[in-house]
N, C-alpha and C positions, 0 to 999 in steps of 0.2 A: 504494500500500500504506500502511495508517493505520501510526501507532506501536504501538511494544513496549508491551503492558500487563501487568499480575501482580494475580492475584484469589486471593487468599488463603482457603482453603476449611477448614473446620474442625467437621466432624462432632462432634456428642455424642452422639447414638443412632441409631434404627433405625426407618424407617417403611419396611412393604412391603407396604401395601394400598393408601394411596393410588399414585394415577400417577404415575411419576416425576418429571415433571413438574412437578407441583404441589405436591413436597415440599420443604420450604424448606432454607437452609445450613445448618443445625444437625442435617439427620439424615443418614444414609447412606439408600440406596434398598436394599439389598440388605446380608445379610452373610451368614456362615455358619462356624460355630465360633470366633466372638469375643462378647465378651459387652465390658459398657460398665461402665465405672467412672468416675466425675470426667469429666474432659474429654476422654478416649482411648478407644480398640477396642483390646482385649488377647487376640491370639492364644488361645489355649487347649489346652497341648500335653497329652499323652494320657491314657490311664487305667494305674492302677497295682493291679496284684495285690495282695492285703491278706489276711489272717487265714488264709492256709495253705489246705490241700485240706479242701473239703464233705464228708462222710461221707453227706450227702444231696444230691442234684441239685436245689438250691434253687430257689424259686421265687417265695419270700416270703422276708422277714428283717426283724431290727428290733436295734436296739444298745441293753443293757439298762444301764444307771449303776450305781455302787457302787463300794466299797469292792474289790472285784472285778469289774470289768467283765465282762461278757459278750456275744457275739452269738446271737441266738438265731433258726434259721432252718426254714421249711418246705418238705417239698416232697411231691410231691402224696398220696401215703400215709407219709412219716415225718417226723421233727420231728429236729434237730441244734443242737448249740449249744457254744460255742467262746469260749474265752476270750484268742484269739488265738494261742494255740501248739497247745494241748491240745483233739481235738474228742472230743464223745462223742454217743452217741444218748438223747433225754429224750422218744420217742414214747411216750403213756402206753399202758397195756394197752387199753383199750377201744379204739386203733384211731385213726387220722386221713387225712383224707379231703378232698382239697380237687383242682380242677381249673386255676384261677389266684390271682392274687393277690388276686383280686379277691373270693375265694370266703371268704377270712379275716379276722379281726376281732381285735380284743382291745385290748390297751396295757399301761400299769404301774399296780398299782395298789396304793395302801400301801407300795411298794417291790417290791410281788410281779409278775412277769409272767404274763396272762392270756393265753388264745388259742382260738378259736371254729373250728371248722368248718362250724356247723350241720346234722352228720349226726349227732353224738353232744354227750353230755354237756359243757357249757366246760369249761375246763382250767387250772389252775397249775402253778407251778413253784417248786420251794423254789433254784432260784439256785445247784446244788451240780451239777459233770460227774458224779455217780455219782447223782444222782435224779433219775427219771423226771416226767412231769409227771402231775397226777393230777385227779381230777373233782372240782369243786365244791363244799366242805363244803353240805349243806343244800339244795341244789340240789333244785327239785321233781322226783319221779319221773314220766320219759318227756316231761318237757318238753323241747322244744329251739327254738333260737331262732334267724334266720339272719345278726344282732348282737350283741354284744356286745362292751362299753366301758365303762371306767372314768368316773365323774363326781364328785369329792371322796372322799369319804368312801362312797361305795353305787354300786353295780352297775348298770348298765341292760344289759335284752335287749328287742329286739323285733322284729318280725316272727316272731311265734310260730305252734309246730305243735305239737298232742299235746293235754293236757287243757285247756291253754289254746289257741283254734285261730284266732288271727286276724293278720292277716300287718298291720293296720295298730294294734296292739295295743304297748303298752311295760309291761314292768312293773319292778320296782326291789327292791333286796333292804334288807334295815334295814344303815343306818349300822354301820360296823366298826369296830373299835378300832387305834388307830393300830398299823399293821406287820400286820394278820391280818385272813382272808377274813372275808367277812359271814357270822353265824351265823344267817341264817333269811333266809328268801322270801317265807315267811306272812303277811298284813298282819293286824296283829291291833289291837287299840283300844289296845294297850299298845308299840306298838312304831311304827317310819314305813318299812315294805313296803308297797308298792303297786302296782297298776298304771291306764292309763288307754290310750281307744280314742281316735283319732284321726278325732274327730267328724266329717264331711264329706269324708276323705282319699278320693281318687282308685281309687290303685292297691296300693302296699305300701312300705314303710319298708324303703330302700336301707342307711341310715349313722346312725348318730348323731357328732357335731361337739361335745365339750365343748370350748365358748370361756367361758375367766376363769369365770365366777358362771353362765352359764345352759349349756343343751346345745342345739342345732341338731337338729333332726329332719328326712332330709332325703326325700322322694318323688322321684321321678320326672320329678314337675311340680311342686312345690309345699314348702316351707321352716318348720319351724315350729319355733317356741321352747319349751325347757320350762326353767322357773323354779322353784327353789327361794321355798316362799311360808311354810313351816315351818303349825304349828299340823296341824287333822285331815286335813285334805286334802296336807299335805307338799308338791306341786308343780303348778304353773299351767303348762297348755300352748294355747297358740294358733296360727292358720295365720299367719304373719307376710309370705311371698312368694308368690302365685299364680302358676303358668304357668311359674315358673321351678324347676329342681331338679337332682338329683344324675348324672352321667354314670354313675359306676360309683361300688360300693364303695372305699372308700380314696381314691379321687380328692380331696383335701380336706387343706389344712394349717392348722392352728389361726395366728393370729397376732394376739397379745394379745386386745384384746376384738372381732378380726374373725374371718371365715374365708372364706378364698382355698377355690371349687373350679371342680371342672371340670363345665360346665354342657355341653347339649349344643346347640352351635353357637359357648360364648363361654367367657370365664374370667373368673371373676366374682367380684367382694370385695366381701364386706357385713357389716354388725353387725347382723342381724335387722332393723332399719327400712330402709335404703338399701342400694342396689346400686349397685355402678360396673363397668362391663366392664373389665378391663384390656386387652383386644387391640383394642378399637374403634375405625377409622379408623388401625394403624400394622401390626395383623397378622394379623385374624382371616382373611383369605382364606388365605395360607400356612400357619394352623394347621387348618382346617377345611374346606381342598378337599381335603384325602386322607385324614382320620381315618379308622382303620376300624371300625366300629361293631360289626363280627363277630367282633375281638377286644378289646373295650371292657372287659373282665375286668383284661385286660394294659394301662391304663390308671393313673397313680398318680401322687401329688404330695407331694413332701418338702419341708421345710422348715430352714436353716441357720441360726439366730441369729448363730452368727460372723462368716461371711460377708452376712449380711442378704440371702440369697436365698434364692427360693421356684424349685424344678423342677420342670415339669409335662410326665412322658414320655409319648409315646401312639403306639400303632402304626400305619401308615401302609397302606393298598392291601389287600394279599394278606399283611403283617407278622400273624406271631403274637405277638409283645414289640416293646417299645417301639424305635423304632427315631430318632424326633426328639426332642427335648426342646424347650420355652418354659423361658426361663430371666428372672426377674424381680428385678431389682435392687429390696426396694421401700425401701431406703433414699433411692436417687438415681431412683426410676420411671422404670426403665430395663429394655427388654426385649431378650433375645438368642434365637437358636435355633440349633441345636447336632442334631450325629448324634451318635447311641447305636447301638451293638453287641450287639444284639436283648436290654437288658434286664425282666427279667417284674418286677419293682420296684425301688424306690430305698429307703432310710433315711438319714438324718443320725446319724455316726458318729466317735469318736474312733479313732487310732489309737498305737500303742506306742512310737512312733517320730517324729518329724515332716514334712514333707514334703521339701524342699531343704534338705543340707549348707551349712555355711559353704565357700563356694568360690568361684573366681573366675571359674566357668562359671555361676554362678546370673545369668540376665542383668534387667534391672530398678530403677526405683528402688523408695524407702522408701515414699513416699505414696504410690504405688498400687499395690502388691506384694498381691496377692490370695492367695498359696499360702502352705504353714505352714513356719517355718524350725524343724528339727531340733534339738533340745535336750534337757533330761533326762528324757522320757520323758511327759511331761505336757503335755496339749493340750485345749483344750473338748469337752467330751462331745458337740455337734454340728458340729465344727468341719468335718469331712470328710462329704461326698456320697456316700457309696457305691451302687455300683448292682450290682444279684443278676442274674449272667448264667449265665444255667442250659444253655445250649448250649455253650459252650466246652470243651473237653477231654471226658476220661470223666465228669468229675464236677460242671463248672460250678466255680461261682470268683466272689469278688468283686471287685471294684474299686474302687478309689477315686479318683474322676473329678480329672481336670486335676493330678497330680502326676506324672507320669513324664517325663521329659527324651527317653526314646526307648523306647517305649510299643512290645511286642512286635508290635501288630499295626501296626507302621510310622503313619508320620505322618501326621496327619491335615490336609486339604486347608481350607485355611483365606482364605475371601474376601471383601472387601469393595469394594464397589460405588457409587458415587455418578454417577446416570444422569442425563440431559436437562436437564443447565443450561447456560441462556441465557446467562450470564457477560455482562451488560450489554446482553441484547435477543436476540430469536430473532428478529428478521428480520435480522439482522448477522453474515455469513461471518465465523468465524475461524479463522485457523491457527495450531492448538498447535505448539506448538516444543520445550517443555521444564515436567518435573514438578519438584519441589523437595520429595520427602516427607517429613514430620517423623514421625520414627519412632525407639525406643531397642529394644535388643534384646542379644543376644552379639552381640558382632564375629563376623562371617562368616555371620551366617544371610543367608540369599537370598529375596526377595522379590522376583517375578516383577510388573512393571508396565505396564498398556498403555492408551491412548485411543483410544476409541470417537466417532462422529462420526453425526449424523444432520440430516438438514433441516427434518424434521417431527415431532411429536411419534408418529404413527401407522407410522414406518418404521420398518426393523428398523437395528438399529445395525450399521455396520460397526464391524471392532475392527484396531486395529494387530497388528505381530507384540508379541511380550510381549517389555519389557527389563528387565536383570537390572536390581537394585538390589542393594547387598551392604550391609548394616547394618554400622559403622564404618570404611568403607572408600569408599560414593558417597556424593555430595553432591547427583546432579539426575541425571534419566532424558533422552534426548534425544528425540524425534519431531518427524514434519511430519505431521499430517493437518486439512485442513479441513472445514470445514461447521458448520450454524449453531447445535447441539445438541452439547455437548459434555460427553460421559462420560468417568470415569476408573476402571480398578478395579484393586486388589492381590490377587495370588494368593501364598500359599503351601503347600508340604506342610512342616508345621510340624511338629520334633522340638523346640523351644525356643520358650518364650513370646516376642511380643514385642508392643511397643504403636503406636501409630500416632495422631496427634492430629489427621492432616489431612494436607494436601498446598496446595501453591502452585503456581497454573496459571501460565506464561508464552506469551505471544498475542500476534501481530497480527491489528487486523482488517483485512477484505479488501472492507469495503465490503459491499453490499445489494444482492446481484445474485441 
């Protein structure tokens, strides 16, 4: 029997397309409900109820800024909006009509919130629970549009039906004065309305993407830019991506002068000239063997400046909402993947309150504490994820992902995985003896730990029985298993965050037989 060795293993992220195999010490093979931060895997405990009962069974939402904040949410014939205690109904008269989230449009614009169904006239809001929303100063009669979004100062709609009838068509309203709607649509020699056709387009105008200075125009198959060039023409638009385009509506977060969307096959970041996959070679298999295309509607990507993450939920199988998330660190290009509780959208959202009391159950340190600690009432306008779960109760309900300590629909099962290392040679039998996890958490959380064993890389792993580990309380897990592939993974149902930096194998080898 050779001597005692100790291989010190210490993940920073996550790869699970390539083979385990071939994924080197620095990622995990496998995770599920932790996301990466610095040099750790941080548990991710549950979702928390936020903003009181819906008045409508949402299905869309968006968190509006001010002086008064508001949420403002849809659902499939009525509109609701909430200033976190007080809800009211702001469905305008003419009627709203939508079937997912994906069927909606709009943003802020001026300070004003906009909202589209493309069955009827677009729509605002004067920001007050006792007004209704209302149609479009100026807005041409019987046009309707299947976009609509803010872009500076003017309007774009496109994919148009009615006197205007062309689905690869944009047009744009004249410049507004700061705080108030556009007064005219009309392109006149005296004013900068316009519109333009989407010379050589394919199929039809999914989205419009205002990033920084230009807008994104996106197809189906295909990306194109439209620029601000002033003078009589007002805007320059070109096809800038071929072959490559938009999954669904909304699928898409602006980020500075890029934008993050979901393309169909990959998730993709570009500035109009360049592409880079984000899941390529660490996740696309796991996100795109089970997308399901039938509810691609229920598809959506949100965006957190606080946190500097990007979420991209999308429904799986026979799912009608979202049911996984891709969660994208892009400070530290770091990706995680996460279950959801069948929601039909996300937004990026403050709350009235903060996340974790000062107390001495909050477990974690300062440098890598991701959740918001509670204080005077005041937190970033994006700081919280919320996600619109319109199945839950009579009325549906929002949440706000990874703040609850003990999250009503119990814990969530949280694992990470590091498969088929060689630890100094795979023709070389070892026998594990002993784990050593580095890991912070509360004192008493329980983390279930076991080693897996294999000969070859093509076998199935056997796995040990699972032993406890109890966070402030063990120092090293025991086992004997040999063989010449050596896995480890940690399981928890997590009601408390906690982190994990790695683990230290302890081994003899057995020799080459």
């Amino acid at each position: 029997m050779g001597k005692r060795e100790l291989v010190a293993v210490r993940p920073k992220g996550l790869n699970v397309d390539l083979p385990a195999e071939s994924v080197g010490p620095e990622e995990w093979t496998f995770a599920k409900n932790a996301l990466f931060f610095g040099d750790v895997a941080i548990a991710q405990p549950g979702a928390l109820p936020v903003y009181g009962v819906p008045l409508v069974r949402p299905i869309a939402g968006a968190f509006i800024p001010g002086l008064v904040p508001y949420v403002v949410y849809a659902g499939s014939a009525a509109i609701g909006a909430t200033d976190g205690l007080t809800h009211a109904l702001i469905t305008p008269a003419q009627g709203w009509t939508i079937g997912a989230c994906g069927d909606a449009s709009g943003g802020i614009f001026n300070g004003i919130p906009i909202l589209n169904d493309g069955a009827h006239t677009p729509i605002s809001w004067a920001k007050a629970l006792g007004s209704i929303m209302t149609p479009f100063p100026a807005w041409p009669a019987g046009q309707l549009a299947a976009v609509v979004r803010p872009f500076k100062y003017q309007i774009l709609a496109a994919n148009l039906t009615g006197p205007i009838n062309d689905p690869l068509g944009v047009m744009w309203s004249v410049s507004a004065a700061p705080g108030a709607m556009p007064g005219s649509w009309a392109p006149l020699a005296t004013n900068d309305a316009g519109s333009v056709t989407l010379a050589g387009g394919q199929g039809q105008i999914l989205d419009i993407a205002p990033v920084r200075d230009a807008a994104m125009i996106f197809e189906g198959a295909a990306v194109w830019l439209l620029q601000p060039i002033g003078g009589a023409f007002i805007f320059s638009v070109r096809r800038v991506l071929q072959s490559l385009g938009l999954f669904c509506r909304g699928a898409w977060a602006a980020l500075d002068t890029q934008c993050v969307f979901l393309a169909d096959g990959d998730i993709v970041l570009t500035d109009g000239q360049t592409t880079r996959s984000l899941l390529n070679r660490r996740m696309r298999k796991a996100v795109f063997g089970g997308i399901s295309s039938n509810a691609a509607k229920n598809s959506f990507v949100v965006r957190s400046t606080f946190r500097q993450e990007i979420l991209i939920g999308f429904p799986e199988g026979a799912d009608t909402f979202a049911r996984r998330a891709v969660v994208w660190n892009y400070a530290e290009d770091k990706i995680g993947i996460i279950d959801l509780p069948s929601y039909a959208h996300g937004f990026a959202g403050a709350l009235a309150t903060g996340g974790d009391t000062w107390n001495a159950g909050a477990a974690g340190s300062w440098d890598s504490e991701t959740r918001i600690w509670a204080w005077s009432g005041f937190n970033p306008r994006d700081a919280f994820l919320i996600g619109v779960r319109p199945l839950h109760g009579a009325a549906g309900r929002f949440e706000a992902l990874w703040q609850a300590q003990a999250p009503d629909d119990g814990p969530l099962e949280v694992i990470l995985e590091k498969s088929m290392m060689p630890l100094g040679g795979s023709d070389r039998v070892k026998i594990v003896t002993r784990l050593r996890p580095k890991m912070e958490g509360q004192a008493g959380t329980l983390v279930k730990w076991a080693v897996g064993m294999a000969d070859a890389p093509d076998e199935p792993i056997a796995w040990s029985p699972e032993v406890d580990y109890i966070i402030g309380q063990s120092e090293r897990v025991d086992f004997r298993a040999a063989g010449r592939l050596v896995s480890v993974r940690a399981r928890s149902q997590a009601l408390t965050s906690w982190k994990c930096a790695g683990f230290d194998v302890e081994f003899q080898d057995a020799g080459a037989r």
